[in-house]
C-alpha positions as CSV (number, residue, x, y, z in Angstrom):
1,X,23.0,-2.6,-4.2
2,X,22.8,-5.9,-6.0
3,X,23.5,-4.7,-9.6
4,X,23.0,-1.1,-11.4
5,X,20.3,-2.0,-13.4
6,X,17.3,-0.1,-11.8
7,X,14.2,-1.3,-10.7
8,X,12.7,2.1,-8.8
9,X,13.8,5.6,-9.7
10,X,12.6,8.7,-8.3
11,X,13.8,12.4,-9.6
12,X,12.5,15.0,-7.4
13,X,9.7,13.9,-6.9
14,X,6.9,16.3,-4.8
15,X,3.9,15.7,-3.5
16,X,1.3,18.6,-2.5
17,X,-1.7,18.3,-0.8
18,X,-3.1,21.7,-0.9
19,X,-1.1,24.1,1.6
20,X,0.9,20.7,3.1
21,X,3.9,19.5,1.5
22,X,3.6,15.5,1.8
23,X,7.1,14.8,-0.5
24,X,9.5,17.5,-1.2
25,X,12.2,16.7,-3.9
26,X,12.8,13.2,-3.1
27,X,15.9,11.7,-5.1
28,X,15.4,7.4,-4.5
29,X,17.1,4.8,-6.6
30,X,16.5,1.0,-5.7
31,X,18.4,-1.5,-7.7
32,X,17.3,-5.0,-9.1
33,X,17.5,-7.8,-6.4
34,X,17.8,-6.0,-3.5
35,X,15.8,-4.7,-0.5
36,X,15.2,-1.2,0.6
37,X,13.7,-0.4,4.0
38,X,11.8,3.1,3.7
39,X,11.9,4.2,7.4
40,X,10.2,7.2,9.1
41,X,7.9,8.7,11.6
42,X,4.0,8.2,11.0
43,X,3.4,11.4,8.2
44,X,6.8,10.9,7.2
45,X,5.6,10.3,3.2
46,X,5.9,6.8,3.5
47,X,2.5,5.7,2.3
48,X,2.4,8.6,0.0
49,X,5.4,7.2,-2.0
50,X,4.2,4.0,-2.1
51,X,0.8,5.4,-3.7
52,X,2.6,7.1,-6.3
53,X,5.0,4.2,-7.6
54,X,1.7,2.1,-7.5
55,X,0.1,4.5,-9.4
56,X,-2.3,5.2,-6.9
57,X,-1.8,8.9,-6.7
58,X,-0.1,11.3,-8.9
59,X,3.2,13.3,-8.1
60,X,2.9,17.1,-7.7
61,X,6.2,17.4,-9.7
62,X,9.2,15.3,-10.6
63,X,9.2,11.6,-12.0
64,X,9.0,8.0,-10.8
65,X,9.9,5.2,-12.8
66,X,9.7,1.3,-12.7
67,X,12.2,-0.7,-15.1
68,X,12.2,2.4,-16.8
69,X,8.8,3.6,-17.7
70,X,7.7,6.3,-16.6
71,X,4.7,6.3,-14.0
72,X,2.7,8.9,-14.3
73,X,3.2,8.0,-18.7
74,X,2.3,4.9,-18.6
75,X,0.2,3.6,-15.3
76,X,-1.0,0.3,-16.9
77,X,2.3,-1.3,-17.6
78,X,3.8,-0.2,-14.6
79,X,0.9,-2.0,-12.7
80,X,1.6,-5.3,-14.5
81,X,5.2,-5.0,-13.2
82,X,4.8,-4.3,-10.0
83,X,2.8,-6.0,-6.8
84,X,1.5,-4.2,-3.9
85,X,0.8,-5.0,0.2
86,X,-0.6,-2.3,1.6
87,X,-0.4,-1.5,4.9
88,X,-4.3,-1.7,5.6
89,X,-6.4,-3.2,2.8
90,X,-9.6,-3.0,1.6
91,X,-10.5,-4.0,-1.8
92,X,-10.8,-7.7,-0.8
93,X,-14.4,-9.0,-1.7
94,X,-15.6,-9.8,1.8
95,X,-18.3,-12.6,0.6
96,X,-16.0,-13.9,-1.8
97,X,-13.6,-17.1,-0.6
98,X,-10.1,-16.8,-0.5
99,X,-9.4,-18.9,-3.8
100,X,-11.9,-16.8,-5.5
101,X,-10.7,-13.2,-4.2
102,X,-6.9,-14.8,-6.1
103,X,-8.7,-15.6,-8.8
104,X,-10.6,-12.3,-9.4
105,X,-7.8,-10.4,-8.9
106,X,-5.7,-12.5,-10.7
107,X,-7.4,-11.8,-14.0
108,X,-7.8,-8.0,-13.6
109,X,-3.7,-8.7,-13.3
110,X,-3.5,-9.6,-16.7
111,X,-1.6,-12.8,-15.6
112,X,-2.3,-15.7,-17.3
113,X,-4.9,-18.1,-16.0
114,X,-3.4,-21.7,-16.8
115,X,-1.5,-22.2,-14.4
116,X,-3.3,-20.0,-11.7
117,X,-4.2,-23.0,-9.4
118,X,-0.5,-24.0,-8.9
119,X,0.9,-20.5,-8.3
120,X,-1.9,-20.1,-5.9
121,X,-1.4,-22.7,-3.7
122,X,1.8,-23.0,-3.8
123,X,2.1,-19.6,-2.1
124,X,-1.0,-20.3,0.1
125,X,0.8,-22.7,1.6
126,X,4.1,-21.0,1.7
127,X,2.1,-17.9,3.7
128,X,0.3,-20.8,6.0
129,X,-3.3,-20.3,4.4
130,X,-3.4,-23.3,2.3
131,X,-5.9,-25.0,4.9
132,X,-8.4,-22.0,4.5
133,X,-8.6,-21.8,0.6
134,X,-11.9,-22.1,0.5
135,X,-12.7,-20.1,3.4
136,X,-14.4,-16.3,2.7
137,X,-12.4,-13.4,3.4
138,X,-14.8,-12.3,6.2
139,X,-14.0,-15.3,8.1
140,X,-9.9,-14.5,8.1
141,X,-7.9,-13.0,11.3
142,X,-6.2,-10.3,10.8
143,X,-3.0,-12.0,10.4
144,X,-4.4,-14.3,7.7
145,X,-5.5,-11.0,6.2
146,X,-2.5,-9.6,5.7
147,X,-0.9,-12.7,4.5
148,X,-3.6,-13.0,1.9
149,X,-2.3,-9.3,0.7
150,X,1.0,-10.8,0.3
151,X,0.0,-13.8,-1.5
152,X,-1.9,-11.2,-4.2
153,X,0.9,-8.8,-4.7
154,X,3.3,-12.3,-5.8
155,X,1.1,-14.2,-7.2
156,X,1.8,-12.6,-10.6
157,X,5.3,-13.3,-10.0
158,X,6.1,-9.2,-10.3
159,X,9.2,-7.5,-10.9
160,X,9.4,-4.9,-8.4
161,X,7.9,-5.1,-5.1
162,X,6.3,-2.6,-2.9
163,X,5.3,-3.7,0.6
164,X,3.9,-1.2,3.1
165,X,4.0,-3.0,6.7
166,X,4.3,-6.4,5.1
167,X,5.0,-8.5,8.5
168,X,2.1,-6.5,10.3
169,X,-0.6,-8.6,12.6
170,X,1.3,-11.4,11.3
171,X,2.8,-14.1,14.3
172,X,6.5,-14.0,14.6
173,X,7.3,-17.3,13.0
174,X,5.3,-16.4,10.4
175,X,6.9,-12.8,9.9
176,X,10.3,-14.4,9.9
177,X,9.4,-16.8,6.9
178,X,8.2,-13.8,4.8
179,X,11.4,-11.6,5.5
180,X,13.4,-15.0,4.5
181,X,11.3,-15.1,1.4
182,X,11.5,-11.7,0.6
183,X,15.1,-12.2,1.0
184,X,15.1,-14.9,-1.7
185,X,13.3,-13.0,-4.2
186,X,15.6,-10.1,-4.2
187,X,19.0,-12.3,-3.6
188,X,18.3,-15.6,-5.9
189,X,14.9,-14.2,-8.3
190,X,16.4,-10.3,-9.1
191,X,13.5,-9.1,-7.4
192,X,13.5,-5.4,-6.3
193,X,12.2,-4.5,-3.3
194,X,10.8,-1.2,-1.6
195,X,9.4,-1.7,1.9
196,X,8.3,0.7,4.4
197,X,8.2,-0.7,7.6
198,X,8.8,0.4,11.5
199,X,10.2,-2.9,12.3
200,X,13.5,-2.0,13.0
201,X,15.1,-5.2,14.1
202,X,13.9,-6.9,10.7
203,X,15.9,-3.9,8.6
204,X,18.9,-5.0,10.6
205,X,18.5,-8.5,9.1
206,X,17.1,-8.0,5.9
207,X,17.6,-4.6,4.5
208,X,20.2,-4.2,1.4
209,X,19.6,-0.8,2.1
210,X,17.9,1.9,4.1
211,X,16.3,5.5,3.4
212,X,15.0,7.4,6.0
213,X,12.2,10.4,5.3
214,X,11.5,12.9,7.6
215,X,8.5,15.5,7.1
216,X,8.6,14.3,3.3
217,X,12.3,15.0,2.5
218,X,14.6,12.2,2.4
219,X,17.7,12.4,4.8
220,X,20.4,9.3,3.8
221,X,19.9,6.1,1.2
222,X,22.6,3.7,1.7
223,X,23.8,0.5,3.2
224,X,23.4,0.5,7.0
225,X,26.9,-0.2,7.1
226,X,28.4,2.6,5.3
227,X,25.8,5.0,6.5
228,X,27.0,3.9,10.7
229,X,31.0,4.4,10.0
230,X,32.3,6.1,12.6
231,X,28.9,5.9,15.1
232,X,28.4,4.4,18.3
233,X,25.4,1.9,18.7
234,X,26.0,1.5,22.7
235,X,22.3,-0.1,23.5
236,X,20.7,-0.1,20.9
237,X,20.3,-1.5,16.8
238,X,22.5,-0.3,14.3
239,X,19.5,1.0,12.6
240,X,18.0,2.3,15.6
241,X,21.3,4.2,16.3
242,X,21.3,5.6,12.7
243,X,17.4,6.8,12.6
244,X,17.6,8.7,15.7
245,X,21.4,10.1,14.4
246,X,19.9,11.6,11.3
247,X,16.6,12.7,12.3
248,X,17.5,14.2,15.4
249,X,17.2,17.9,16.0
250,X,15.7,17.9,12.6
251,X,13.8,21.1,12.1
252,X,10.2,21.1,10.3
253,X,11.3,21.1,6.6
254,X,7.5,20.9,5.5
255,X,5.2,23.7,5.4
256,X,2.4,23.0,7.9
């Protein structure tokens, strides 16, 4: 971690969906400017923490903060602190063009609207979609897609980041500039960063830290480094050598 100052907090935090336990007492602390890779099988809880810090979904029992408010307390502030890529998204106005989709979304942000054109197209360009500004959404790739999500989750310049997939459909040189700009705004801008991601090689180069979940509980949090002392990584990632040490042989902790 970067500094102590906290940017995410969890405090055993559950998460019930009827019968099936999605979260059970998750203790997660993510400091200002750094990076935190959330790894774990598909139905790990990955998405379902997300949802919660975003507000999207309420915990079961426990608390989440971000900067220090509580989530489930105060939802709107926390949603002008933080910005969001999900994984798949869908709220994008499919008529709408690019510029305008910003724009809307933009002002149910709060942010303020003088200086939207620069922000915009300055990270238009940075994600490679300046030339399609005034394009509609319908018309995008799915890689163009997904870097539009990206562009809306910064484009309020947000304290605390929370990226579910952020690199996916995306080409490889474009993936690598977005893990060296996310690197910039949690190293140089304070930025903190929660991402949940199954690319493992990108952990390796730009995770601060990792946290695996398995069947909602959460293993280890740590730097990869400390977590690996004394562990072999004969063929394989350092991260890839540390997920399959601590979930192997793991027995189901999560009611069916």
């Amino acid at each position: 971690m970067c500094n102590g100052d906290l940017g995410i907090e969890c405090r055993g935090l559950s998460r019930r969906f009827g019968p099936r336990a999605a979260l059970v007492d998750v203790d997660l602390a993510v400091s200002q400017g750094s990076i935190l890779a959330l790894l774990g099988s598909n139905g790990a809880g990955k998405t379902t923490l997300l949802r919660i810090l975003t507000t999207l979904l309420t915990s079961t029992s426990g608390t989440a903060r971000i900067l220090g408010l509580e989530v489930g307390k105060d939802p709107a502030a926390v949603r002008r602190l933080i910005g969001y890529a999900p994984a798949e998204e869908r709220s994008f106005h499919s008529r709408l063009s690019v510029m305008e989709n910003l724009e809307y979304f933009d002002a149910l942000q709060g942010a303020p609207p003088a200086n939207f054109r620069d922000r915009s197209r300055r990270l238009l360009a940075l994600l490679g979609l300046e030339r399609h500004a005034q394009s509609r959404f319908a018309e995008l790739s799915s890689g163009m897609k997904q870097s539009l999500t990206l562009v809306r989750a910064l484009l309020h310049s947000p304290k605390v980041l929370l990226l579910d997939e952020p690199t996916r459909s995306l080409s490889p040189d474009l993936a690598t500039q977005v893990w060296e700009l996310l690197l910039r705004l949690a190293h140089d801008e304070g930025t903190c960063i929660l991402l949940s991601t199954h690319n493992l090689g990108a952990v390796e180069f730009a995770a601060d830290e990792l946290a695996i979940l398995h069947q909602g509980r959460l293993l280890v949090q740590g730097p990869p480094a400390k977590l690996g002392e004394g562990l072999a990584f004969e063929g394989t990632t350092r991260v890839e050598a540390l997920f399959q040490h601590f979930t192997q042989g793991k027995e189901a902790a999560v009611a069916g």
